[in-house]
C-alpha positions in Angstrom: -217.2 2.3 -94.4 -215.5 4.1 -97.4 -214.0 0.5 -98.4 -217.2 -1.0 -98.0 -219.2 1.5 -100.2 -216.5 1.2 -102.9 -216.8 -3.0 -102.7 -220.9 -2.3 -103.2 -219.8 0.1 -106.1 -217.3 -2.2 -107.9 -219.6 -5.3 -107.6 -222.4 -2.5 -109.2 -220.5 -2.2 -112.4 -219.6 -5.8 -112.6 -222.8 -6.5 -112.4 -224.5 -3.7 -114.7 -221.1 -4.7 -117.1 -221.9 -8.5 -117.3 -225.7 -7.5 -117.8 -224.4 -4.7 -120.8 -222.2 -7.8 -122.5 -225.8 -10.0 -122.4 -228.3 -7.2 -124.0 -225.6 -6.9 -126.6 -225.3 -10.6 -127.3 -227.7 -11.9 -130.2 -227.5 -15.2 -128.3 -228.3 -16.6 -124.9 -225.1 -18.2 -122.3 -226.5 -21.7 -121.9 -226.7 -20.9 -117.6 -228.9 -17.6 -118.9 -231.0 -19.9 -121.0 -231.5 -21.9 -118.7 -232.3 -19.7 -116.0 -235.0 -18.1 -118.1 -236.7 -21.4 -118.8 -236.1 -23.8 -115.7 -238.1 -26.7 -117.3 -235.3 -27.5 -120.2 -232.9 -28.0 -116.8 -233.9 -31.9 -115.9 -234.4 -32.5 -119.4 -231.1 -31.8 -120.2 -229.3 -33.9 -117.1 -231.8 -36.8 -118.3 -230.7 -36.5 -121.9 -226.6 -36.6 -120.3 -227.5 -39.7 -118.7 -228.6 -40.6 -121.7 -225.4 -40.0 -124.2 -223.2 -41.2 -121.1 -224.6 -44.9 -120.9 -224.7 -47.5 -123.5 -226.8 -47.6 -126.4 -230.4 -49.1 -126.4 -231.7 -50.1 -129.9 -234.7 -48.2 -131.4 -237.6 -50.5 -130.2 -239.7 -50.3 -133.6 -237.1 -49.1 -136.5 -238.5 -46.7 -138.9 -238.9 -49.0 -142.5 -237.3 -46.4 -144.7 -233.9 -44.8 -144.0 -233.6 -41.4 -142.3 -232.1 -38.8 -144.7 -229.6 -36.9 -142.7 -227.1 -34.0 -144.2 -224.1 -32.8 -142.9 -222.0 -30.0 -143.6 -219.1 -29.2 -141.6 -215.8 -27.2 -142.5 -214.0 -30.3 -141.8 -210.5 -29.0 -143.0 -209.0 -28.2 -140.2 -206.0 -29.5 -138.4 -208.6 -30.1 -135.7 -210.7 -33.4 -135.8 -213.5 -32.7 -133.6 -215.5 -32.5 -137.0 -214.2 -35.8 -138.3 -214.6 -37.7 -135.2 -218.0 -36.1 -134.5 -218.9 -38.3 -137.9 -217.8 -41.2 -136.9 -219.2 -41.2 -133.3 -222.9 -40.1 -134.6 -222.6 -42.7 -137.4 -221.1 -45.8 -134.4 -224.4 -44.5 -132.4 -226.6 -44.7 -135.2 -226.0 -48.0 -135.7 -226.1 -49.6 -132.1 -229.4 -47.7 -132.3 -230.7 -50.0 -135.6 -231.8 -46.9 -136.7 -230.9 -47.2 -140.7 -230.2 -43.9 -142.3 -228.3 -42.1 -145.5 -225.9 -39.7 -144.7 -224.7 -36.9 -146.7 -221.9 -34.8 -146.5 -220.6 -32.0 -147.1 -217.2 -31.1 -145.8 -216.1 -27.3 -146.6 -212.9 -26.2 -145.6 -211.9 -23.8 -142.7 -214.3 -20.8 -141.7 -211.9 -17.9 -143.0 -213.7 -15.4 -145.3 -213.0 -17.0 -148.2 -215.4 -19.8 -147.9 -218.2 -18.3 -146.8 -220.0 -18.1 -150.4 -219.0 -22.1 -150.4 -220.7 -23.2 -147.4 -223.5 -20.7 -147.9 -223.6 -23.4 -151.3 -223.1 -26.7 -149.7 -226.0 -25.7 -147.2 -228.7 -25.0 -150.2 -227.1 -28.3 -151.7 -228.2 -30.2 -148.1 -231.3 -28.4 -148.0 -232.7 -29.5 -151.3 -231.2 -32.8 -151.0 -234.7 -33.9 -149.1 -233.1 -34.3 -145.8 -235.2 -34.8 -142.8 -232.1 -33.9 -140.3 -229.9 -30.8 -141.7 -226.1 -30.9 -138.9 -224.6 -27.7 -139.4 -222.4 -25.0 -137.7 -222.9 -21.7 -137.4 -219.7 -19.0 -137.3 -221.0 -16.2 -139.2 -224.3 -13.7 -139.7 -224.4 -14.5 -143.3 -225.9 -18.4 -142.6 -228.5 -17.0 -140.2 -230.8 -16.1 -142.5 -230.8 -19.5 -144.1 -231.2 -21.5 -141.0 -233.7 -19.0 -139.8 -235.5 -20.2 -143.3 -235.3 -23.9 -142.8 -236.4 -23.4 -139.0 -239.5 -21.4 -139.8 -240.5 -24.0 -143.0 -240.2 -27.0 -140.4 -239.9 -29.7 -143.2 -236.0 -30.3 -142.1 -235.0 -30.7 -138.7 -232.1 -28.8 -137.9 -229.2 -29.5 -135.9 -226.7 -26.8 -134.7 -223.0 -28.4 -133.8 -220.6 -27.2 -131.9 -222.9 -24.3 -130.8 -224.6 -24.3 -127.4 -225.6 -20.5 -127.1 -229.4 -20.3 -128.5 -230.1 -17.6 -130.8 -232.3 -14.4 -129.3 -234.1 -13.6 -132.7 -235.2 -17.1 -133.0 -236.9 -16.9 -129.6 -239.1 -19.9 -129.1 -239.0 -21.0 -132.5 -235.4 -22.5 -131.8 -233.8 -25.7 -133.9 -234.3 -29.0 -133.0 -231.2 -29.4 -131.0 -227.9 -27.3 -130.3 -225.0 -29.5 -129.6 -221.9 -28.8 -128.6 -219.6 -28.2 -125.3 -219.9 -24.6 -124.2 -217.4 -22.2 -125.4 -217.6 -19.8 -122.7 -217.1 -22.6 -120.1 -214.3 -24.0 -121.8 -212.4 -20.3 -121.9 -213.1 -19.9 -118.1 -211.5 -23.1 -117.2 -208.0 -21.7 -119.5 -208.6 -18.7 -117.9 -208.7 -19.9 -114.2 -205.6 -22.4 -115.4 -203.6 -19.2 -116.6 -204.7 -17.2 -113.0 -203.2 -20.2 -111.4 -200.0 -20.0 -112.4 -196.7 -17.9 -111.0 -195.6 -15.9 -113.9 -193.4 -13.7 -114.9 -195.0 -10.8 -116.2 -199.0 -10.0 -116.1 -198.9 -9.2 -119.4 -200.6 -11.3 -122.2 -201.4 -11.4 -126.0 -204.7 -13.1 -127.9 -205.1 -14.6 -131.0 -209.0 -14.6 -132.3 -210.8 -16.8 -134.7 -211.8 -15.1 -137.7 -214.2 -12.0 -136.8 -217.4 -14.0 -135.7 -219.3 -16.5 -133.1 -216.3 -18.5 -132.2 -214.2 -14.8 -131.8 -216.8 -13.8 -129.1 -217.4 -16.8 -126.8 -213.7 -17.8 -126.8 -211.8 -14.9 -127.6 -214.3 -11.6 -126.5 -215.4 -13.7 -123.4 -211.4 -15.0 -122.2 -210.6 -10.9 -121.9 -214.0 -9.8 -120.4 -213.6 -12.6 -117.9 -209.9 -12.6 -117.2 -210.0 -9.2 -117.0 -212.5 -9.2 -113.9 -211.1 -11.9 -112.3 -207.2 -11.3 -112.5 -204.4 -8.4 -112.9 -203.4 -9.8 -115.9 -203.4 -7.2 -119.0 -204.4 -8.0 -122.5 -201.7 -5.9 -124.6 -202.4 -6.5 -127.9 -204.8 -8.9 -130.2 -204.8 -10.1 -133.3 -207.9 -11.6 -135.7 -206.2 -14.6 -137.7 -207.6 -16.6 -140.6 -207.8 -19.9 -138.8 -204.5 -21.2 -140.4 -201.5 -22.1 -138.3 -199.7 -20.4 -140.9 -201.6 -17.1 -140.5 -201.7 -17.3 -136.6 -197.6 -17.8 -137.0 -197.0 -15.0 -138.2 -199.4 -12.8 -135.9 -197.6 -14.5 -132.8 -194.2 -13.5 -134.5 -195.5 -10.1 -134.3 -196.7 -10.2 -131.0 -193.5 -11.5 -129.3 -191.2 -8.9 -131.3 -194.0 -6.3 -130.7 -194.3 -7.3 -126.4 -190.7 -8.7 -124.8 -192.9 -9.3 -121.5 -195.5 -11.5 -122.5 -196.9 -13.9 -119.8 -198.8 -16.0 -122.5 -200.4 -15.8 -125.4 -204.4 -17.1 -125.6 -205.3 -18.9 -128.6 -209.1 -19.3 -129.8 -208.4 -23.3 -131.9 -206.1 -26.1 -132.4 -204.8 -24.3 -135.3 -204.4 -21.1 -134.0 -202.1 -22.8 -131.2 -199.8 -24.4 -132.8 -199.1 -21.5 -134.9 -198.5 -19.8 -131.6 -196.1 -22.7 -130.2 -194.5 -22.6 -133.7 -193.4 -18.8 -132.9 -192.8 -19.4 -129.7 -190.2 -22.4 -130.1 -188.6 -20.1 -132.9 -187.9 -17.4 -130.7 -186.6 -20.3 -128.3 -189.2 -18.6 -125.6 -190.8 -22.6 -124.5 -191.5 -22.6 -120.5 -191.0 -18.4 -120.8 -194.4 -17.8 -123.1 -197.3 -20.1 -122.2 -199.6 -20.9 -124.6 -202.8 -23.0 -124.5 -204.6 -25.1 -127.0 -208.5 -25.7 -127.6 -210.2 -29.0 -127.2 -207.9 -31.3 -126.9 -208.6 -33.4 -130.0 -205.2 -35.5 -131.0 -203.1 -33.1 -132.2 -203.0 -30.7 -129.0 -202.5 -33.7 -126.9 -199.6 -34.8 -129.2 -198.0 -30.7 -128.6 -199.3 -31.5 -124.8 -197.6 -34.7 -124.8 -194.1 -33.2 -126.7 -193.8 -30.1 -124.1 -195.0 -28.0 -127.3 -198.5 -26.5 -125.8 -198.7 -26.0 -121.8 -202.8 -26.6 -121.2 -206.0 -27.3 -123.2 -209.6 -28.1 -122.4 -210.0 -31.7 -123.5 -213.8 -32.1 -124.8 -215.2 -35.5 -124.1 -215.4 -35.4 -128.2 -217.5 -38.1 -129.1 -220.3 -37.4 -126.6 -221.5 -35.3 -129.2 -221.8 -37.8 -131.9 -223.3 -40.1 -129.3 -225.9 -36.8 -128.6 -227.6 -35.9 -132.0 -227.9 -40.1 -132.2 -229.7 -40.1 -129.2 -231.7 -36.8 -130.4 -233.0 -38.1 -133.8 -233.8 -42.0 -132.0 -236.3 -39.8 -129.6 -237.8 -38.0 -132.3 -238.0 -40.9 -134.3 -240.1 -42.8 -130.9 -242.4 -39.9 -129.9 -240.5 -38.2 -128.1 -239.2 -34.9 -128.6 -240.1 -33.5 -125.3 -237.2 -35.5 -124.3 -234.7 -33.9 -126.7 -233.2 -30.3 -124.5 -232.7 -27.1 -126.5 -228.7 -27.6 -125.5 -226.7 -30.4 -125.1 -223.4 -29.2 -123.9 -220.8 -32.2 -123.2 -217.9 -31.7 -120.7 -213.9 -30.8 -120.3 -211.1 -31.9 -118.6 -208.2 -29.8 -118.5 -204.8 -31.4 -119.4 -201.5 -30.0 -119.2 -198.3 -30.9 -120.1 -197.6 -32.4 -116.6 -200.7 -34.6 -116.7 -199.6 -38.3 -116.8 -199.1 -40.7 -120.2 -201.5 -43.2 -118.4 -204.1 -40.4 -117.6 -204.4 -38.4 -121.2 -204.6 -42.3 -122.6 -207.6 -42.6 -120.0 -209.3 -39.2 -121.2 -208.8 -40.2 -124.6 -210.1 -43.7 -124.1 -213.5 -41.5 -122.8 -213.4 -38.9 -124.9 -213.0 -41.4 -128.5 -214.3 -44.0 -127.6 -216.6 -44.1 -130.8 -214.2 -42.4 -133.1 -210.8 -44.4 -132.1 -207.8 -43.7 -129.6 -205.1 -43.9 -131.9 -206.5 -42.0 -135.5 -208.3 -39.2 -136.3 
């Protein structure tokens, strides 16, 4: 009885604990979203059978091109931004719908170049574009997308976010598009629980303060933390840069002779990590994961250098906002979901040659196998 009143009382503060974490969010998990409005469910699995078959051309073209503007931060050793281009651009044009794209490629998301992005998004907006594609990492752009929402003359599209806002209630954008973040960290953190390691001790490395730092990096501790013994003994906020997330893995190895792993929040961030690692000759001792699975992971994957990542089916949301805009264009908006999320694959370092060439055949097949 006294083992089954403290099971009822554990599962209690789990429960009251993961309902805390959610009135603290500004932004909604894409399973609470769409448990709150169950309509948006069949729309969404219509719209992925949708981006998952081949294209059908725009039945009555519109006669003047579609203004679209883009700005990503596109520097990154990652190319999920690059090859996001390329697949909506491929998509756009087995759709015959003609268009002008603009772009405006700002570098990584560190402090730094906030004011610049802040920029390049006034730039978009007062180019006279009728789609805006932007990302969201930190508080300071909310105010202007909140703006350009409300004023309704620019469609905007969120990338690589899939969490709708709370403040923005049902005045959302057009489309969020993305995979989910907090999906993809459960499926490293199961990968990690999993495995037979040496020590239950582990170190994380966050993307700058932010978004990405809470449904990555907040949401792999809160949920590894429940779900495992494994103990989160020190953290470290990077600026994005291998470089930077080098040197904080240095410290974290020297600082913790017992690690298990180290979690890494980006491409970047992980190679940094297996950088450190390798120099402190600690491969197949220290695990350490990547994030996305875009071609450079799968390269470390492929060279024994990273031990797991969550591939994204990249291109799939390219093929997406293409899909989105060719609705809109026809009529149909209703058609477009609040959220597309695309899926993962986990690959690790003992998946085959022949089947990461078969996920990458899937996942860039707009955006090419064999470049970024």
């Amino acid at each position: 009885m006294h083992c089954l009143k403290y099971f009822f009382t554990l599962a209690s503060l789990m429960l009251f604990s993961q309902l805390s974490m959610a009135n603290e969010r500004d932004f909604w998990l894409v399973d609470e979203f769409i448990e709150m409005n169950p309509a948006q469910e069949p729309i969404s699995q219509s719209f992925s059978e949708l981006v998952r078959k081949p294209a059908i051309p725009l039945s009555v073209p519109p006669l003047k091109p579609v203004k679209i503007a883009v700005v990503y931060p596109a520097n990154q050793i990652s190319d999920y931004w690059l090859r996001s281009i390329r697949s909506f651009e491929a998509r756009l044009k087995e759709l015959d719908i003609p268009y002008e794209i603009q772009s405006f490629l700002t570098q990584t998301t560190n402090n730094n170049s906030l004011n610049e992005q802040a920029k390049e998004i006034l730039t978009a907006v007062n180019s006279g574009a009728d789609y805006l594609i932007l990302t969201l990492y930190k508080k300071q752009h909310k105010s202007i997308i909140e703006r350009l929402i409300s004023d309704k003359k620019t469609k905007v599209i969120l990338q690589n976010i899939t969490t709708p806002i709370k403040d923005w209630d049902n005045q959302q954008p057009f489309l969020y598009v993305g995979f989910d973040h907090v999906k993809g960290t459960q499926l490293l953190s199961n990968w990690y629980q999993d495995q037979k390691l040496n020590s239950n001790e582990y170190g994380l490395l966050h993307f700058p303060k932010g978004y990405i730092s809470q449904v990555r990096g907040d949401s792999f501790e809160q949920y590894t933390g429940v779900n495992s013994d494994y103990k989160l003994v020190s953290s470290y906020y990077t600026d994005s840069t291998r470089k930077n997330a080098y040197s904080n893995a240095i410290n974290l190895l020297e600082e913790h002779n017992n690690l298990g792993f180290i979690y890494a929040s980006s491409t970047d961030i992980a190679l940094g990590v297996s950088d450190a690692i390798s120099e402190k000759g600690l491969q197949n001792k220290v695990l350490v994961n990547g994030w996305g699975g875009g071609s450079a992971e799968l390269a470390a994957i492929e060279k024994g250098k990273l031990d797991v990542t969550v591939m994204r089916m990249n291109d799939d949301n390219g093929v997406a906002m293409a899909e989105a805009i060719k609705l809109d264009l026809g009529g149909n908006e209703e058609k477009v979901p609040v959220i597309y999320s695309g899926d993962y694959v986990v690959v690790t370092k003992e998946s085959s040659p022949a089947k990461i060439q078969s996920l990458k055949q899937q996942a860039f097949r707009y955006s090419g196998v064999d470049d970024k």
